[in-house]
Every structure is written in structure tokens, then in C-alpha cells.
Backbone bond lengths (Angstrom), bond angles and torsions (degrees), N, CA, C in turn:
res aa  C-N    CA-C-N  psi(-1)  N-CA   C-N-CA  omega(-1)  CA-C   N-CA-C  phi
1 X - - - 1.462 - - 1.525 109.74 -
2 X 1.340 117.39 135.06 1.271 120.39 171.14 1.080 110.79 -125.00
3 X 1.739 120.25 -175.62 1.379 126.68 -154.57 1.565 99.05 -108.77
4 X 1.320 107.76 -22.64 1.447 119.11 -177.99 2.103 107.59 -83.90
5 X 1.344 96.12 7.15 1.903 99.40 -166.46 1.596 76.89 -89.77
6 X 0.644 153.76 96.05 1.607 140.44 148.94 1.704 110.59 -119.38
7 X 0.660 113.25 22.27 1.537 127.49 169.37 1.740 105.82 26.90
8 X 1.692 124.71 -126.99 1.558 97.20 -162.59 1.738 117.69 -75.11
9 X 1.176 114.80 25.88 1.391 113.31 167.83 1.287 119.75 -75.19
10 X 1.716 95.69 -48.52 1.470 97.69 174.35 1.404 143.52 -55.71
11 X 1.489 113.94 -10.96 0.858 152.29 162.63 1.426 108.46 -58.92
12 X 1.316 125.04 -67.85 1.277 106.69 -170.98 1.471 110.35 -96.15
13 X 1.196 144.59 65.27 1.502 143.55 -142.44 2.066 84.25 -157.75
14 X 1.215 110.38 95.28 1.073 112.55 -173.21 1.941 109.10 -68.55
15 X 1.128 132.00 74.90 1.584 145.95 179.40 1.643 110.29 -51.26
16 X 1.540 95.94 -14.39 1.944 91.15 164.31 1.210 122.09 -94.33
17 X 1.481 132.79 140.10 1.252 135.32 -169.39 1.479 121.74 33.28
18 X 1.938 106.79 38.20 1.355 119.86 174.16 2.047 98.59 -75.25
19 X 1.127 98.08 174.94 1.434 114.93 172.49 1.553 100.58 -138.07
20 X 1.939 114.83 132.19 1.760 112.34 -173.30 1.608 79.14 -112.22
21 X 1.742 115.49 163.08 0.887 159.83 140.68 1.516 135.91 -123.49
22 X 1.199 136.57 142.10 1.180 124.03 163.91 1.703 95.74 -131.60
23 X 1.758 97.37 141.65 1.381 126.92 164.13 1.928 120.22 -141.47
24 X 1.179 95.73 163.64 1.629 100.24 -175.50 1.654 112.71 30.37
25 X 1.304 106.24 58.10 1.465 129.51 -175.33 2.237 106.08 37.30
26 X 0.685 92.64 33.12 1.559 98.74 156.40 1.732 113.86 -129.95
27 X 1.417 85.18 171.86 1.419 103.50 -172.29 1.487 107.41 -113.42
28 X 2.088 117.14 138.75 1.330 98.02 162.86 1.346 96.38 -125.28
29 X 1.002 99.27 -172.04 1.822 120.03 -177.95 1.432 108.55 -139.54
30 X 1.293 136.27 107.56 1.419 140.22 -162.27 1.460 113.71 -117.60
31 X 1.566 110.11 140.20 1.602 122.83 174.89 1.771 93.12 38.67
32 X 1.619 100.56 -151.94 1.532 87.20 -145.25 1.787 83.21 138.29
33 X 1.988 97.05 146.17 1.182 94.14 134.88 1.447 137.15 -139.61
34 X 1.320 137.15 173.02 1.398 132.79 175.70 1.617 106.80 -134.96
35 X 1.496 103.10 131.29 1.359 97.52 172.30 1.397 121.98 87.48
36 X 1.327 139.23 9.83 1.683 145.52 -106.02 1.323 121.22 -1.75
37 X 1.013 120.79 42.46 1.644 125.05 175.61 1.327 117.31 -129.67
38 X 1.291 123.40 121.53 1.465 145.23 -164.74 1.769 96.84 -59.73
39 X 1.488 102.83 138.62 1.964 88.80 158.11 1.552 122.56 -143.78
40 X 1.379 87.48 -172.26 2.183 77.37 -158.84 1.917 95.77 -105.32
41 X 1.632 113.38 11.46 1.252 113.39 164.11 1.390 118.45 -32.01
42 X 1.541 126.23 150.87 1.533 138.72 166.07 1.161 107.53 -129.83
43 X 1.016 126.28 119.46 1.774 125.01 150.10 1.622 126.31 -117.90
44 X 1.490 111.43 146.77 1.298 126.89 -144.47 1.989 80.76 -111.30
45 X 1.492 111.77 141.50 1.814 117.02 134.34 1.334 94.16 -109.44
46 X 1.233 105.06 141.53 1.677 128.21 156.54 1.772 107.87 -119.05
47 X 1.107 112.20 90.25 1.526 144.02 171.99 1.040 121.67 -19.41
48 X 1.598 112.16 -48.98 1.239 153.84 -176.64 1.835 104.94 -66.95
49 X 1.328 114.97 -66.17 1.214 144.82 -166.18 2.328 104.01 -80.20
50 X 1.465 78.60 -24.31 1.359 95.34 -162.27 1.174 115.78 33.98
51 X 1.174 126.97 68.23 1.793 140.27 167.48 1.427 113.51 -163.52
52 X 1.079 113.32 162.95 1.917 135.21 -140.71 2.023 78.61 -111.48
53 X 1.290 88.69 160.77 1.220 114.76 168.88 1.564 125.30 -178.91
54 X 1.560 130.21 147.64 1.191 116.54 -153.01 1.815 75.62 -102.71
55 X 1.294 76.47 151.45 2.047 98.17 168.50 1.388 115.27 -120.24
56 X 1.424 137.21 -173.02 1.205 159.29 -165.10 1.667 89.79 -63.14
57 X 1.370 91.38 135.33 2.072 95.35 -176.62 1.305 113.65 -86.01
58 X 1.336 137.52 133.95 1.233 128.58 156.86 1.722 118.69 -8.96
59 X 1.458 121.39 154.23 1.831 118.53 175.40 1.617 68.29 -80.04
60 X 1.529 142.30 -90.00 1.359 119.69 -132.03 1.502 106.84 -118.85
61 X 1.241 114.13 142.59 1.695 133.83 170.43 1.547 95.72 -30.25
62 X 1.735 109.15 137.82 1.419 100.36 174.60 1.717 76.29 -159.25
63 X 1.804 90.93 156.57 1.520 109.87 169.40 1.517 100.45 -131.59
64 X 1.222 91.48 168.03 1.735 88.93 170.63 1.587 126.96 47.51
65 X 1.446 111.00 18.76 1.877 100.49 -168.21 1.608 102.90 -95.63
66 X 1.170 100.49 -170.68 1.307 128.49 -160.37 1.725 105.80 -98.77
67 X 1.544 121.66 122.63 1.718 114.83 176.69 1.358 87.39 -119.77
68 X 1.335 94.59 169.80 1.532 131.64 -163.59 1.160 147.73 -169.28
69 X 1.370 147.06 82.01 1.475 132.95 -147.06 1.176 105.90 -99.82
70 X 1.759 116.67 153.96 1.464 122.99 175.03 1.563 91.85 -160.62
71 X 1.442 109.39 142.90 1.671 121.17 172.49 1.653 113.44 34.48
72 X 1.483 94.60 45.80 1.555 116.59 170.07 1.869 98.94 65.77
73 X 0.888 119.29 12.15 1.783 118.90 -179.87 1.779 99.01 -98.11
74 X 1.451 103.41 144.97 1.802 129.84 166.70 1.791 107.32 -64.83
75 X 1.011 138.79 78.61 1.138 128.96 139.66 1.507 152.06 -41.89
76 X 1.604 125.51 79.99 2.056 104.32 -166.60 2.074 82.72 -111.32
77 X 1.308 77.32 154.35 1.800 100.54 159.83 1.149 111.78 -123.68
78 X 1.250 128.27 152.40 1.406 141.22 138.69 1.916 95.27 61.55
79 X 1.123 104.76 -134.38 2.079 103.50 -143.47 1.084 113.35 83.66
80 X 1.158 121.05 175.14 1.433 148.29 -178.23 1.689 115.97 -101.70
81 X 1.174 106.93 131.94 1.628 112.73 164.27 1.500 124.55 -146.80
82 X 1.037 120.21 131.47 1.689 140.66 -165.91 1.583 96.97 -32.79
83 X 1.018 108.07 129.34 2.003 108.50 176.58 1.384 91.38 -163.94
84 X 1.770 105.59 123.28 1.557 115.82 175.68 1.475 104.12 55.97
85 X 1.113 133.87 46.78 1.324 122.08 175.00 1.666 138.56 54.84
86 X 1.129 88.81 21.78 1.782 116.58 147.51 1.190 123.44 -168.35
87 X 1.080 112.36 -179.47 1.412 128.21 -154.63 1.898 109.32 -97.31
88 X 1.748 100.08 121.21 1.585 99.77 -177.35 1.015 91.51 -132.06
89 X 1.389 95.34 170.66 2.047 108.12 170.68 1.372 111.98 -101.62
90 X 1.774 66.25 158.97 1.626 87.19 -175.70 1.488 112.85 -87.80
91 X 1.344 98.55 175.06 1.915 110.13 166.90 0.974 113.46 -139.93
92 X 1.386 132.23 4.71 1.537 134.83 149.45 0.977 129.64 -52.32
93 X 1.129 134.89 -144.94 1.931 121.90 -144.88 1.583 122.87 164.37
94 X 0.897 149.40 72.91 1.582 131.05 176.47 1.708 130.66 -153.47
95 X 1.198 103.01 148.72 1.583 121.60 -170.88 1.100 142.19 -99.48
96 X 1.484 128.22 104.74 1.359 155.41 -159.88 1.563 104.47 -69.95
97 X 1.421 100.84 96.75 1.776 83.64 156.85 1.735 133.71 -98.84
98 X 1.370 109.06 136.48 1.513 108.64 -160.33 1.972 104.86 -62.43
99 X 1.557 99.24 -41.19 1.396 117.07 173.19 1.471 106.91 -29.99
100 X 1.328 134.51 -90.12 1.351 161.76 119.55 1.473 100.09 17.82
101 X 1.273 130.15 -83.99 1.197 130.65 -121.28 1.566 142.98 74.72
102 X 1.097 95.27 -4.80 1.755 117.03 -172.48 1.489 116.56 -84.05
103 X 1.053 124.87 -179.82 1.588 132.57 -176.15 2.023 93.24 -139.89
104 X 1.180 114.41 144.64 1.616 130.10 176.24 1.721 98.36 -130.29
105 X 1.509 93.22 143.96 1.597 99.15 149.02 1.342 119.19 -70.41
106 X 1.687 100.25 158.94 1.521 99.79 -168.77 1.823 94.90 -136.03
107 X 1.368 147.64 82.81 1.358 150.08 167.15 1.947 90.92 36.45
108 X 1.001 111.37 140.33 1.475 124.07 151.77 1.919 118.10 -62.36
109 X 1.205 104.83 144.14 1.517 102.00 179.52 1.500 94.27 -87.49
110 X 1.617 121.52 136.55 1.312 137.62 167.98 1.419 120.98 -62.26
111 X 1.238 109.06 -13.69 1.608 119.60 -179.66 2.311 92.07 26.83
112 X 1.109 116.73 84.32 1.010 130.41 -148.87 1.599 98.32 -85.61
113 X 1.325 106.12 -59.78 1.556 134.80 166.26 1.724 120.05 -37.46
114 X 1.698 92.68 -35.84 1.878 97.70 179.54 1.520 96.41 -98.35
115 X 1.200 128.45 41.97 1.152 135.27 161.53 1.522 125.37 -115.56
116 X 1.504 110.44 9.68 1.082 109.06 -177.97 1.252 107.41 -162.25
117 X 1.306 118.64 60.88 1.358 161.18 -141.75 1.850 80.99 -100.85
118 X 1.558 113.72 138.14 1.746 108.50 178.21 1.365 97.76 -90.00
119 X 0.981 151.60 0.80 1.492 145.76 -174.53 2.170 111.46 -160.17
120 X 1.562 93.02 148.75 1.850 88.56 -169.57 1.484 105.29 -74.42
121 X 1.266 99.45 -16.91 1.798 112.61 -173.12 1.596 100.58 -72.94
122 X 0.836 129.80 -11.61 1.445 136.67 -170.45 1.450 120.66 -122.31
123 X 1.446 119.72 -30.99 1.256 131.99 138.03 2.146 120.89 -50.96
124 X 1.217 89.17 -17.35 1.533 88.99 -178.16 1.832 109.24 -101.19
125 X 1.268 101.79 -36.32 1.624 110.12 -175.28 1.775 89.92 -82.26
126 X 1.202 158.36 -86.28 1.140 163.35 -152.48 1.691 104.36 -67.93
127 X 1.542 110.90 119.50 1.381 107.24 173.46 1.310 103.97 -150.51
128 X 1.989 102.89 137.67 1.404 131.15 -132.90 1.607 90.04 -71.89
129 X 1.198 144.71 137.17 1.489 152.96 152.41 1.581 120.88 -109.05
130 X 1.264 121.93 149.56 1.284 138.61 149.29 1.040 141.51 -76.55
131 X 1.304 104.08 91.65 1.438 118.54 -156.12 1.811 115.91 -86.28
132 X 1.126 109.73 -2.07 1.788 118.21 170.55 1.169 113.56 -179.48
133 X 1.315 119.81 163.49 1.458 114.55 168.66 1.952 95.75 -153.48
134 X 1.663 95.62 141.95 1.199 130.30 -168.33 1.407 120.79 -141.30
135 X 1.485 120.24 107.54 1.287 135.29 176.11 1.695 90.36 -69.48
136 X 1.432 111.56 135.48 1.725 143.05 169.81 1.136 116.83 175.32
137 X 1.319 118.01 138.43 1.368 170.07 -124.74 1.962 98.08 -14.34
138 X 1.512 98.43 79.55 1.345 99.47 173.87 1.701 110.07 90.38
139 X 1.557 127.71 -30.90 1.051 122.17 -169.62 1.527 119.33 -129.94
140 X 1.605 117.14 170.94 1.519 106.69 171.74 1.603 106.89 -99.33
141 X 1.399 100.07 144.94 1.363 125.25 -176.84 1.480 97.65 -96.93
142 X 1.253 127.81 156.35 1.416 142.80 151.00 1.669 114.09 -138.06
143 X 1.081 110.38 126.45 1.534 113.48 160.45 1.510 99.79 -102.68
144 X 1.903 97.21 144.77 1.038 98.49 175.46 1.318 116.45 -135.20
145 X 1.772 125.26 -178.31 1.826 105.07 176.94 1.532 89.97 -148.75
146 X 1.238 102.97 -161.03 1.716 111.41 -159.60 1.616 80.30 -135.73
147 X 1.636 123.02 142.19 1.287 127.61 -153.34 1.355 101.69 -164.17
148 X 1.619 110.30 124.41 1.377 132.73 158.06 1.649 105.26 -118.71
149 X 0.716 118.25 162.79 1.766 108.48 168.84 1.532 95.93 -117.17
150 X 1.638 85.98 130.68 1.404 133.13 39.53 1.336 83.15 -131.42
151 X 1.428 137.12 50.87 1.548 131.01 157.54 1.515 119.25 -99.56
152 X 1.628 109.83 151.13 1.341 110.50 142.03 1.144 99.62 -154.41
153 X 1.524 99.62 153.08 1.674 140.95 177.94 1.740 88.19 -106.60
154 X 1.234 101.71 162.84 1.612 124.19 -162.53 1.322 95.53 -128.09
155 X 1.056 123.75 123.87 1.522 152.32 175.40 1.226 128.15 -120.79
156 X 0.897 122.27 47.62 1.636 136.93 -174.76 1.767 118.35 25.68
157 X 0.952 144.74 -108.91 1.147 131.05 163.63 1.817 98.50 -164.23
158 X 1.716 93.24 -146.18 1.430 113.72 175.90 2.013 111.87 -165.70
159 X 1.242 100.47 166.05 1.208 108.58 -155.92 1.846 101.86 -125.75
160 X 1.180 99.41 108.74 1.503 89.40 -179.10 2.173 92.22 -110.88
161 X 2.075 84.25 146.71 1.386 102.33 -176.21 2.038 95.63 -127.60
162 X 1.619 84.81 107.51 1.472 99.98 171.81 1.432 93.59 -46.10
163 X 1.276 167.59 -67.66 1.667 143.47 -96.39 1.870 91.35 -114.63
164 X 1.037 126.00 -45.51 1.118 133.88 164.78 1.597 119.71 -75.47
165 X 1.667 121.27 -20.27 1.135 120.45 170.61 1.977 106.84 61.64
166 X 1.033 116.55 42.26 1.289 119.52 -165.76 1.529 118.09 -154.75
167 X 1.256 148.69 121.37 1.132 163.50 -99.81 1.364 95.88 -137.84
168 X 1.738 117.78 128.30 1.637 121.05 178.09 1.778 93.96 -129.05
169 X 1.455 112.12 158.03 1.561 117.00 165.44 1.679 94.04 -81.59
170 X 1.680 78.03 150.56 1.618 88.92 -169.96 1.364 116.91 -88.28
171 X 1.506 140.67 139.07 1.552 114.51 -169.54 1.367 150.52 -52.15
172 X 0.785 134.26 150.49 1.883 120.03 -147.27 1.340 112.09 -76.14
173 X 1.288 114.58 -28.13 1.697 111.07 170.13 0.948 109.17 -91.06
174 X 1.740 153.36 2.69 0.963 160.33 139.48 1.619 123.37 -54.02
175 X 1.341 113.95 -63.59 1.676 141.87 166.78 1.675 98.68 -56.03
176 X 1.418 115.17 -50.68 1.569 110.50 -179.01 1.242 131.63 -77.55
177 X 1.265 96.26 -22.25 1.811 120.62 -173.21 1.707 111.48 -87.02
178 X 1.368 105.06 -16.94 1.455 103.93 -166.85 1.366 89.98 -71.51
179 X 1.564 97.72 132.19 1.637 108.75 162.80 1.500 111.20 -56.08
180 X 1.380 137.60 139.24 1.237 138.11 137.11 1.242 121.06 -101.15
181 X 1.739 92.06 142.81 1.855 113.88 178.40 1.455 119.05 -104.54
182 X 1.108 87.95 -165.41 1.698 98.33 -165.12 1.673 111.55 -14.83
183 X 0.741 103.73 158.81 2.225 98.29 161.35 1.102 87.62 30.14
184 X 1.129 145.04 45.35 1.927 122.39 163.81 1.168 114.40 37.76
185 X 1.432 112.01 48.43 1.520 121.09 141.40 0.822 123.75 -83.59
186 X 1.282 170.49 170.04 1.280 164.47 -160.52 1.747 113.08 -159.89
187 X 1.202 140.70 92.53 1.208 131.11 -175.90 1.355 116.12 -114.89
188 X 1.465 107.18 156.90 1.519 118.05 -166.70 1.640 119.75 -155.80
189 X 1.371 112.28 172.45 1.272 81.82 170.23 1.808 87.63 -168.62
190 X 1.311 116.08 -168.03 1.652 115.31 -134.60 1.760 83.68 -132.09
191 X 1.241 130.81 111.79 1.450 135.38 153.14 1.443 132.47 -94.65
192 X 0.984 138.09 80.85 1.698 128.31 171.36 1.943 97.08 86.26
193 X 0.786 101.43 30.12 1.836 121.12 -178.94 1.641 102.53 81.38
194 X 1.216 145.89 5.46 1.303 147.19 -178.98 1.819 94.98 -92.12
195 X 1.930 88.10 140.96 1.520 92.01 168.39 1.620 105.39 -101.76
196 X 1.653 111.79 176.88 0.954 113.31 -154.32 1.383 100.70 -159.26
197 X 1.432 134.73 122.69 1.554 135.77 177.91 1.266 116.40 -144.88
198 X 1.502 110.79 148.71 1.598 111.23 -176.89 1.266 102.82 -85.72
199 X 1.170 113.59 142.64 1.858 116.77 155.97 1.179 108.60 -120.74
200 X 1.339 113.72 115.16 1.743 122.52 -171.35 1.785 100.65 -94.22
201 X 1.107 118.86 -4.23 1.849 122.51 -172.80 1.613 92.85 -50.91
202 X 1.668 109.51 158.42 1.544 108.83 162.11 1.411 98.67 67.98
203 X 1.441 148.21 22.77 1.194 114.04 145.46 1.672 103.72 172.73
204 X 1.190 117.07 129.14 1.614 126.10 -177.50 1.700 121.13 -63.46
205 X 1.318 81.08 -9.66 1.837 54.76 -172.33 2.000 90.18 -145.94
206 X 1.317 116.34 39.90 1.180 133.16 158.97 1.227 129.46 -166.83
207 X 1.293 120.04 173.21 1.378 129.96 170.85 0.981 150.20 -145.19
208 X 1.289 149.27 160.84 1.366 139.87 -165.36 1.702 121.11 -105.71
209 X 1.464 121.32 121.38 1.275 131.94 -157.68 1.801 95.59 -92.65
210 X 2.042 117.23 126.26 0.952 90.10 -158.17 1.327 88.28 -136.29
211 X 1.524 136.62 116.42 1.429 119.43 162.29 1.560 121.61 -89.86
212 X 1.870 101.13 160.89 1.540 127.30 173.46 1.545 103.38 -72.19
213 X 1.338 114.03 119.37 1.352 123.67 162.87 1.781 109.42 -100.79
214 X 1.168 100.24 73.78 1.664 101.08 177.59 1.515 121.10 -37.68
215 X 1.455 128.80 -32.53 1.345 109.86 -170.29 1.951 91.65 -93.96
216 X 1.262 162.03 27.76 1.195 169.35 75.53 1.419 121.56 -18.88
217 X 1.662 110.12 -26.86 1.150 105.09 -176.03 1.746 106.31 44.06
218 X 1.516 111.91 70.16 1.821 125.30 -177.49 1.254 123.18 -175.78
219 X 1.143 126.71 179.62 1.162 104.05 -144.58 2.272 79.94 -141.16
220 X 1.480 115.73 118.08 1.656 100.10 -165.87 1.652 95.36 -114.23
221 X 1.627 116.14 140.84 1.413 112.56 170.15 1.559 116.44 -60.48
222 X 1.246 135.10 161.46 1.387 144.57 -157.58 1.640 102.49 -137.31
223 X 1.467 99.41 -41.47 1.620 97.97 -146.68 1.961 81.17 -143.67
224 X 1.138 108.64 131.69 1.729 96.48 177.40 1.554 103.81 -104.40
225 X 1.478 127.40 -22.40 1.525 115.09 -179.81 2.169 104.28 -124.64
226 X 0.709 79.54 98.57 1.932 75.99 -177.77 1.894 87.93 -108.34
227 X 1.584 105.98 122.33 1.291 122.70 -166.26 1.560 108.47 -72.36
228 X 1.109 113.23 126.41 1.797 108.87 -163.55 1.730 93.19 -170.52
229 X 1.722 96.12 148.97 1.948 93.25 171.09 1.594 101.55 -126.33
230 X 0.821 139.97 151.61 0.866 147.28 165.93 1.720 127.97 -146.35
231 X 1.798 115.50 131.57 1.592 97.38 -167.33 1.376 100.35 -121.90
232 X 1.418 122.33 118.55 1.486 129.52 -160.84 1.702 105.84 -68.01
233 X 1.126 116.12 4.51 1.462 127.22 166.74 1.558 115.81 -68.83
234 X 1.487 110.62 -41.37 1.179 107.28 -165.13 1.696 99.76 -98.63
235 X 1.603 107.10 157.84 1.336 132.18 -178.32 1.763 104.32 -81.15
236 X 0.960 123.67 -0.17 1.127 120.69 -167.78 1.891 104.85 -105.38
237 X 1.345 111.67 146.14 1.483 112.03 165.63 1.073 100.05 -77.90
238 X 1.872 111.02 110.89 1.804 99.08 156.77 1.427 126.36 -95.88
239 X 0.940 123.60 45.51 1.502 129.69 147.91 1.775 125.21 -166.28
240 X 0.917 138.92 169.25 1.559 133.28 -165.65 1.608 96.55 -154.78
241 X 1.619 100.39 124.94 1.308 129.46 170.14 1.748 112.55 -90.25
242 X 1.221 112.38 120.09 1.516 137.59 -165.32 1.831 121.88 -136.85
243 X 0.992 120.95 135.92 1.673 132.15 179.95 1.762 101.30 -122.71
244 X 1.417 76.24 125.69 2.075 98.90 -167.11 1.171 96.25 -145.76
245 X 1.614 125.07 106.96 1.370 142.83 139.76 1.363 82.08 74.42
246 X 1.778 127.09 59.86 1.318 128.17 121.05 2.049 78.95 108.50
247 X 0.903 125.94 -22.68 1.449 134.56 -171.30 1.702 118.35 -87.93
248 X 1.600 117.27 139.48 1.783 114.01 169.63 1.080 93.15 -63.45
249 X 1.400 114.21 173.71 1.753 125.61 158.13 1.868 96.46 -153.16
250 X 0.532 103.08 119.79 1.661 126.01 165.67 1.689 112.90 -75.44
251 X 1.013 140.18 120.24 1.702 127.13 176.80 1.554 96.43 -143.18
252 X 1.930 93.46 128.71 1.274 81.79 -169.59 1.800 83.14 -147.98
253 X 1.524 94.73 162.63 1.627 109.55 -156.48 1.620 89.80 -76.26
254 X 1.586 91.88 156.96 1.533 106.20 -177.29 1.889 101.62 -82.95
């Protein structure tokens, strides 16, 4: 039995510009698009059950966003959704509880930085995105960048704190230091409370393993060649940084 046997579910489980998470030992698969139009679809694996099922829909259509878990809750930011006949990002925000079943608003990200844009002409071509999101030390992280395609500029991020429910800029050697990947995605992931990011710059067919030293506010190399290819041509992330049973994992396309 596999997870991929789900017969006509799978089918309708939109796998383009989906976003995966897993919480309370299931799996979801979020928004997505079909058709060029973003959607607020959810789908559930239950492991156990080994079969797919759609759940409670996102409040808004999203492609491309950002998941995240904290205190067993669904976290997405930002993505893209159809406005005027293409596709912009968002700066919204919100959290799925499995308990419930429900979806909550979650504060908008201030994208603080694309607010003070030196010219309107440049404020209009460049628009602020969410480029990852990372549960550490209690809170969600976002890095973010400023985006035309096939550009991005790096914009430091923001820091959302569930207890206050309220949005901080994230620290500047932190927000500045984060390596970005492919398309200015930026991925990372959380070990034994240490953060952890690839920086693929300086070289095709490796990369550099880099942790957050919070009281430095910096960002220190770990690892100088971590074996990886990547071709800045393509739109696609070719590889994904992951923490499994205390361990990195690197996964990278054949």
C-alpha cells in the first residue's frame, strides 16, 4: 500500500503550486493551482486509514505559499492569488486547527521594507513575497524578497509571535544573512533548536551548510561543500532541506 494509491482523489488534488505540511501525524497538501487560478482547496493523508480526503478549505485561494507548524496548528503565508487577471501576492496569513477543523485569521505580514520603496515606479514593478517560513524558538520566521520575474531583491523578512499575535521585522543580520535559493526561495530547517540554511552561491554543483547564531545576530558556515546541483535557469527548487529524527536531509532531484 502506498500513499500515492489513492485512486480518484488523486486526481483531483491540484499538485501545481500546492504547498505540503504534515501535522498530528497526517499529511496536507494546500491551495494549488488549476486553470491559472489559485485555490483555497485542502487535502488530508491519514496514514493510518491510508486514504486522501478533502478538509475545510482555506478562507482565501493561495498558490505557491508558505506552511509551517507550531503548537500542533497549520500555518500558510502569503502565495499568490488571481487579482485583475494575474496572479499577485499575498500578505495574508492563517491557521488551521486539526482539533477543530477550522481555519482562523492570522494578522497580515507588513512586508515593512516594501514600504519604503525610493521611487512609485519601483514600488509598482517589485512586489514584496514570502519567500519561507520556519518555526524557531517559539515563533514564525519569514524571509522575504521584492519580486519581478525572473527577479529577486532580498528584503529581510518578519517574525510573527503567536502569544501576542503580532508581527516584528526580523533582525538585520538574520533577514540579510539568510542564504537565498533558487527563485529566491530560501529554505531551512530547525535541528535540536539550531537553524540551518543552504547557500548554493559560488558554485553549481554544491553548497554551503549555514547556521543562525542568535546572540551574533549572523549567520556561521558549518559544512563548506554539501553535494547538491542546481541550475539557476530553472523555476523549479532543485533540492529541499529537511530535519528527520534529530538529522539534516538534503533531497535532491534525480
Amino acid at each position: 500500500r502506498g500513499w500515492l494509491s489513492g485512486g480518484d482523489a488523486l486526481d483531483k488534488i491540484p499538485f501545481c503550486g500546492c504547498s505540503v505540511a504534515a501535522v498530528n501525524n497526517c499529511l496536507y497538501v494546500l491551495g494549488g493551482l488549476s486553470r491559472g487560478s489559485a485555490l483555497r482547496c485542502v487535502w488530508q493523508y491519514d496514514p493510518i486509514l491510508n486514504s486522501w480526503s478533502e478538509v475545510c478549505p482555506m478562507l482565501t485561494a493561495r498558490a505557491y505559499c508558505k506552511a509551517g507548524v507550531m503548537d500542533n496548528k497549520l500555518y500558510v503565508v502569503g502565495g499568490v492569488s488571481r487579482c485583475q487577471g494575474r496572479l499577485s501576492p499575498l500578505q495574508s496569513a492563517e491557521v488551521f486547527d486539526p482539533e477543530t477543523g477550522e481555519w482562523s485569521e492570522v494578522p497580515s505580514m507588513p512586508f515593512s521594507k516594501a514600504q519604503v520603496m525610493p521611487t512609485a515606479f519601483l514600488a509598482d514593478i517589485l512586489k514584496p513575497i514570502a519567500t519561507g517560513l520556519t518555526t524557531y524558538r517559539g515563533k514564525l520566521y519569514v524571509p522575504q524578497s521584492l519580486y519581478c520575474w525572473p527577479f529577486f531583491v532580498d528584503a529581510g523578512g518578519e517574525i510573527y509571535d503567536p502569544k501576542t499575535k503580532s508581527w516584528a521585522e526580523m533582525p538585520v543580520g538574520m533577514g540579510e544573512g539568510w542564504p537565498a535559493k533558487q527563485a529566491g526561495t530560501k529554505l531551512s530547517a530547525v535541528v535540536d533548536d539550531e537553524l540551518y540554511a543552504l547557500d548554493p552561491s559560488g558554485s553549481l554543483d554544491s553548497a554551503k551548510l549555514k547556521v543562525y547564531d542568535h546572540q551574533d545576530d549572523s549567520w556561521k558556515v558549518v559544512s563548506e561543500e554539501v553535494p547538491v546541483t542546481h541550475d539557476h535557469n530553472d523555476a523549479e527548487s532543485p533540492y529541499l532541506l529537511a530535519s528527520f529524527l534529530g538529522k539534516l536531509h538534503v533531497i535532491i532531484r534525480d
